[in-house]
C-alpha positions as CSV (number, residue, x, y, z in Angstrom):
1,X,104.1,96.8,88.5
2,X,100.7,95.7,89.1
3,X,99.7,91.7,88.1
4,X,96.4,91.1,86.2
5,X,95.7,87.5,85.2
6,X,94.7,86.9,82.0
7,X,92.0,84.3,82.3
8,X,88.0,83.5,83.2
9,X,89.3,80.2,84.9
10,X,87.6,80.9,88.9
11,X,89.9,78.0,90.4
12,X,92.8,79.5,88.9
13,X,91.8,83.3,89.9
14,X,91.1,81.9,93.4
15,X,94.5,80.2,93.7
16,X,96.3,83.5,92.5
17,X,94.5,85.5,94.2
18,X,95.5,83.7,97.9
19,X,98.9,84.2,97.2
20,X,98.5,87.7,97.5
21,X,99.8,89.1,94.4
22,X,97.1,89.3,92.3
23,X,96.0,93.2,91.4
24,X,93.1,92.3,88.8
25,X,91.8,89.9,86.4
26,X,91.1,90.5,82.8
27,X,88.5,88.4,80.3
28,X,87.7,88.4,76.5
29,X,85.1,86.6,74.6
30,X,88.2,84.1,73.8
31,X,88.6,83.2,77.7
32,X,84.6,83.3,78.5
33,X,84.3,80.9,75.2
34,X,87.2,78.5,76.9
35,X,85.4,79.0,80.4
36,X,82.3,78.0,79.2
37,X,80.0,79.4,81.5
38,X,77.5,82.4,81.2
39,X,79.2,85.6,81.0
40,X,77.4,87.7,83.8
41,X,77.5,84.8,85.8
42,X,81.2,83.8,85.9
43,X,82.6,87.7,85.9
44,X,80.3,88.0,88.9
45,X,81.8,85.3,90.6
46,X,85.3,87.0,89.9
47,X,84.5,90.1,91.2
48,X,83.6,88.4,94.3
49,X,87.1,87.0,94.7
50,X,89.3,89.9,93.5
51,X,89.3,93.5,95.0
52,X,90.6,95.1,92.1
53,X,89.8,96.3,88.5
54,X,88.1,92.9,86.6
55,X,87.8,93.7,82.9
56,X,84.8,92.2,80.9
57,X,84.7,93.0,77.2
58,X,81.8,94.3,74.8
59,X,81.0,92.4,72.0
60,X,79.4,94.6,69.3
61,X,80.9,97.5,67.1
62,X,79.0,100.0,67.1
63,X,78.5,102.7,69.7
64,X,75.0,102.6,71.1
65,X,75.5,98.6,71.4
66,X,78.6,99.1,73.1
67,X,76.7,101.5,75.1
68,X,74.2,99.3,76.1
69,X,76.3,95.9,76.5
70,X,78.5,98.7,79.4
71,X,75.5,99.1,81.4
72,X,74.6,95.7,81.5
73,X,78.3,94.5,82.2
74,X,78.7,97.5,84.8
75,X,75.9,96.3,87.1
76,X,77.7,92.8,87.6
77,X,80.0,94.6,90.2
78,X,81.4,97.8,91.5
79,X,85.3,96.3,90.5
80,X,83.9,96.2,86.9
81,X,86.2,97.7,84.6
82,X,84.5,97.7,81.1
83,X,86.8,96.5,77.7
84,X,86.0,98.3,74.1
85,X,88.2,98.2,71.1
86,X,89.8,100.0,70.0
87,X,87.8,101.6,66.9
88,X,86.7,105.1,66.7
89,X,83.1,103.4,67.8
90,X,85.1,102.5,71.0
91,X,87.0,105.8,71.6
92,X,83.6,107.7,71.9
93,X,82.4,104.8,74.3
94,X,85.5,104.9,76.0
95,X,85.2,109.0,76.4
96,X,81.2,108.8,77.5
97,X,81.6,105.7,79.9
98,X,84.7,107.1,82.1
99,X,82.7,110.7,82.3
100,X,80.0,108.2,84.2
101,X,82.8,107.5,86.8
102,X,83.7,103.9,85.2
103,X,86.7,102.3,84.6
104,X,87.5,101.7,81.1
105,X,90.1,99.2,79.2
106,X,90.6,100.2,75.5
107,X,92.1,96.4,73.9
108,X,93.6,95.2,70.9
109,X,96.2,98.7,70.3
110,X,98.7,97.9,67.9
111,X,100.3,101.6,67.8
112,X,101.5,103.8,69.9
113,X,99.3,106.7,67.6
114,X,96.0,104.7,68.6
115,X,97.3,104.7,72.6
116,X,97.1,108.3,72.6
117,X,94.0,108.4,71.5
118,X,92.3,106.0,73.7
119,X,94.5,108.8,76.3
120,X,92.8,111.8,75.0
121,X,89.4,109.5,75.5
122,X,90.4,108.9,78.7
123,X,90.9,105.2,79.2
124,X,91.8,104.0,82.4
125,X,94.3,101.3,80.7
126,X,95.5,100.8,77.3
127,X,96.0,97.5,76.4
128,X,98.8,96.7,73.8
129,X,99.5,93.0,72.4
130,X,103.4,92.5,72.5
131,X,102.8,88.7,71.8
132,X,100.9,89.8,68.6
133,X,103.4,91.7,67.5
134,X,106.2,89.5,68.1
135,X,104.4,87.1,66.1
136,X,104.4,89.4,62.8
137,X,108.5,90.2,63.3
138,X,107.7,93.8,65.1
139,X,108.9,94.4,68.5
140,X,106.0,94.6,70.8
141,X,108.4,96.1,73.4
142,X,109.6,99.1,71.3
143,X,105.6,99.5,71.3
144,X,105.2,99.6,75.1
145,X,108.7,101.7,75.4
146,X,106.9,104.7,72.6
147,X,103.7,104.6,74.8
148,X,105.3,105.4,77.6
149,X,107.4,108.3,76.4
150,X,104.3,109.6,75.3
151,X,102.3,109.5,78.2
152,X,105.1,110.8,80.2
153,X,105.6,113.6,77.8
154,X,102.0,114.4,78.3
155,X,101.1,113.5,82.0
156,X,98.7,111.3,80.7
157,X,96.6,109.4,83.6
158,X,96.1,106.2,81.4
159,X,97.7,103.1,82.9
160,X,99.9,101.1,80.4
161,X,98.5,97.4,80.5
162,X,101.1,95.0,78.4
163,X,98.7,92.4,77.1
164,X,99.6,89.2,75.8
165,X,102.3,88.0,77.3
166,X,103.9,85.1,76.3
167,X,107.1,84.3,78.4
168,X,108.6,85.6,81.8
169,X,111.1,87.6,79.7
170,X,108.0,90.0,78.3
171,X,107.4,90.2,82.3
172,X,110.6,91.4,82.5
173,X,111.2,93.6,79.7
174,X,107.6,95.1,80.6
175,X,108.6,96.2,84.2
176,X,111.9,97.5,82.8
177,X,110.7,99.3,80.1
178,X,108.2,100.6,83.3
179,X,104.3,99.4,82.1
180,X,102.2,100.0,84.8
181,X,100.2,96.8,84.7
182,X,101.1,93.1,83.1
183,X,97.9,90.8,82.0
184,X,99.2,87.8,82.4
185,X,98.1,84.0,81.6
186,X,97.8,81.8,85.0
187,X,101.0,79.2,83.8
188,X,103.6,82.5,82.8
189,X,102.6,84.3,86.2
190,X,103.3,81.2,88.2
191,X,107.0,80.7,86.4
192,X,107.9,84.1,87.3
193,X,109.0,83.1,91.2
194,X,111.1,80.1,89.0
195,X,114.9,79.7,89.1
196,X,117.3,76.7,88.9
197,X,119.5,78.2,91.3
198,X,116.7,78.5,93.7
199,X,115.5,75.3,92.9
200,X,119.0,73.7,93.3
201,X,119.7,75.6,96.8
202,X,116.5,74.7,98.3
203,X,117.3,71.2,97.3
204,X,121.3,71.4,99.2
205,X,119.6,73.2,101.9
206,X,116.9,70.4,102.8
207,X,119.4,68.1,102.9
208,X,122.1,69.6,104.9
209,X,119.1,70.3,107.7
210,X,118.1,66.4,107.5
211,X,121.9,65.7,108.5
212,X,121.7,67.7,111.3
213,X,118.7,65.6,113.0
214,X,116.8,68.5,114.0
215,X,113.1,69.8,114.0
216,X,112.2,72.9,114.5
217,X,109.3,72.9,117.1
């Protein structure tokens, strides 16, 4: 499963991305709002830090709009990977802008009938909100599991992105369930490497080697 971080925070994408685990980054108008810097400014700046696919979002609902905000967003960086919604506006976007050779994200899918049309329009990732769905008394998980029966069914190319995530469990479930890519907030990716028992060992383990009296050197 590939790691996308789910933030426009450049500290935090810098950390992340030194640990060596880091696959992409995505953004939304939500996270450039919380970032508050200028949009073309700070997605530029992420693109110089991370190799891989960096989503920056549209803003307006209709095609040609959408249209134009993707060539504007597209010449921030070659990594660019551009986000429309998921709207029939978006789907013909979505269709025109990965015949150009770019990357596209189609965001906010609810249903696994709307990811196979953003497949048929040939998005390079679908982006479905588990958390959001969770948070109505659905199963975003039984969402991400009927996507990818589908795809499979169809050898769809479209990459499976679970979008927000909430806990380490969703993680989980995500990988199990086999979803390509997890977008992830900065705090939840960090927790995944947690573990009592690996915090306990560690703990019996430094002091056992301070009994000894050694160094290694």
């Amino acid at each position: 499963m590939k790691f996308f971080v789910d933030t426009a925070d450049v500290k935090e994408i810098r950390e992340l991305n030194e640990l060596g685990f880091l696959d992409g980054v995505t953004t939304n108008p939500s996270l450039i709002l919380k970032a508050g810097r200028d949009i073309k400014e700070v997605t530029k700046e992420i693109c110089d830090i991370v190799a891989g696919p960096v989503s920056a979002e549209v803003v307006s609902t209709d095609y040609k709009d959408m249209m134009r905000e993707a060539d504007i967003l597209s010449k921030i960086a070659d990594n660019i990977c551009i986000k429309v919604p998921l709207t029939l506006d978006g789907l013909r976007a979505c269709k025109d802008i990965t015949a150009s050779g770019r990357m596209v994200n189609v965001t906010l899918c609810f249903g696994a009938n709307q990811a196979l049309l953003a497949a048929k329009a040939g998005a390079t990732f679908i982006s479905p909100f588990v958390g959001r769905i969770d948070d109505i008394g659905e199963d975003g998980m039984q969402l991400i599991a009927e996507i990818r029966q589908i795809y499979d069914n169809y050898d769809f190319g479209t990459e499976i992105l679970a979008a927000s995530i909430r806990t380490v469990n969703h993680v989980k479930q995500a990988a199990l369930i086999g979803a390509d890519v997890a977008t992830v907030p900065p705090a939840i990716l960090k927790a995944l490497v947690k573990h009592p028992l690996t915090d306990k060992g560690l703990e019996l383990f430094t002091a056992d080697w301070a009994k000894t009296g050694q160094k290694i050197a």
